[in-house]
N, C-alpha and C positions, 0 to 999 in steps of 0.2 A: 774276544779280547786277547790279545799276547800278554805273555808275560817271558821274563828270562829266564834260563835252563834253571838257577838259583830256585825258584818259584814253584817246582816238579817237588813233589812227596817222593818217598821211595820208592818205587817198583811203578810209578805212575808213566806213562807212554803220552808223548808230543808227536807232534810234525813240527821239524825245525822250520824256520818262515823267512829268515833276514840274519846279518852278524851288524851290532852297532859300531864296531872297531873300524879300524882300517884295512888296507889291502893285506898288508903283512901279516895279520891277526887271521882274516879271511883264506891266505893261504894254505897256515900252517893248520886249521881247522879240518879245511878240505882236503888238507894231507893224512889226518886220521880217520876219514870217511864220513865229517859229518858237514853237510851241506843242505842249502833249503829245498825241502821236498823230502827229504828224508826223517824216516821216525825213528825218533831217538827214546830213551828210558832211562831214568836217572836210578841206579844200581843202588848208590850209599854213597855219604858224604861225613868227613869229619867232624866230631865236635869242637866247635870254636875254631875253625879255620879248617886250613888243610884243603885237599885237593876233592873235587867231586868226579866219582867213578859212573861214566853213564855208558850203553848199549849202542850200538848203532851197527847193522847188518850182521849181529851175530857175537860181534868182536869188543870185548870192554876197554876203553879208555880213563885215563885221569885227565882231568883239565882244571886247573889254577880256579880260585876263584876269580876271580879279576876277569881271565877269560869265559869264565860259565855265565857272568855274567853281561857280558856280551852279546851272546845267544841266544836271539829270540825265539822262543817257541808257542803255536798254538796247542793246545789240550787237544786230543781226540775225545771227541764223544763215544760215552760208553753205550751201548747196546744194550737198553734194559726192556727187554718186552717178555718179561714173565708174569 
């Protein structure tokens, strides 16, 4: 199931999948390095608004809520075989 970048716990790791926005939105995304196919990590996010700080190849960004919310991402499955 996707859900939008919004949806990521803290330190939790996605695969981006899709942007619901439009071109312009899609641009300016793929202009900070995150685009679908890539695994993203949502760092920390403000209380009651404010910007969400997420990972992607190394590098942290902020993105608006408005825009995090855009960003769909699937969960990577964790690797539990202990």
């Amino acid at each position: 199931m996707d859900n939008n970048l919004l949806d990521l716990k803290k330190g939790e790791e996605a695969e981006v999948v899709a942007f619901d926005g439009g071109r312009m939105m899609a641009r300016r995304l793929e202009g900070m390095g995150i685009r679908p196919g890539k695994r993203i990590s949502r760092i920390s996010s403000q209380f009651m608004g404010g910007p969400v700080v997420v990972s992607v190849d190394g590098r942290q960004t902020a993105i608006g809520r408005g825009m995090a919310s855009q960003v769909r991402v699937r969960a990577l499955e964790e690797d539990n075989t202990e």
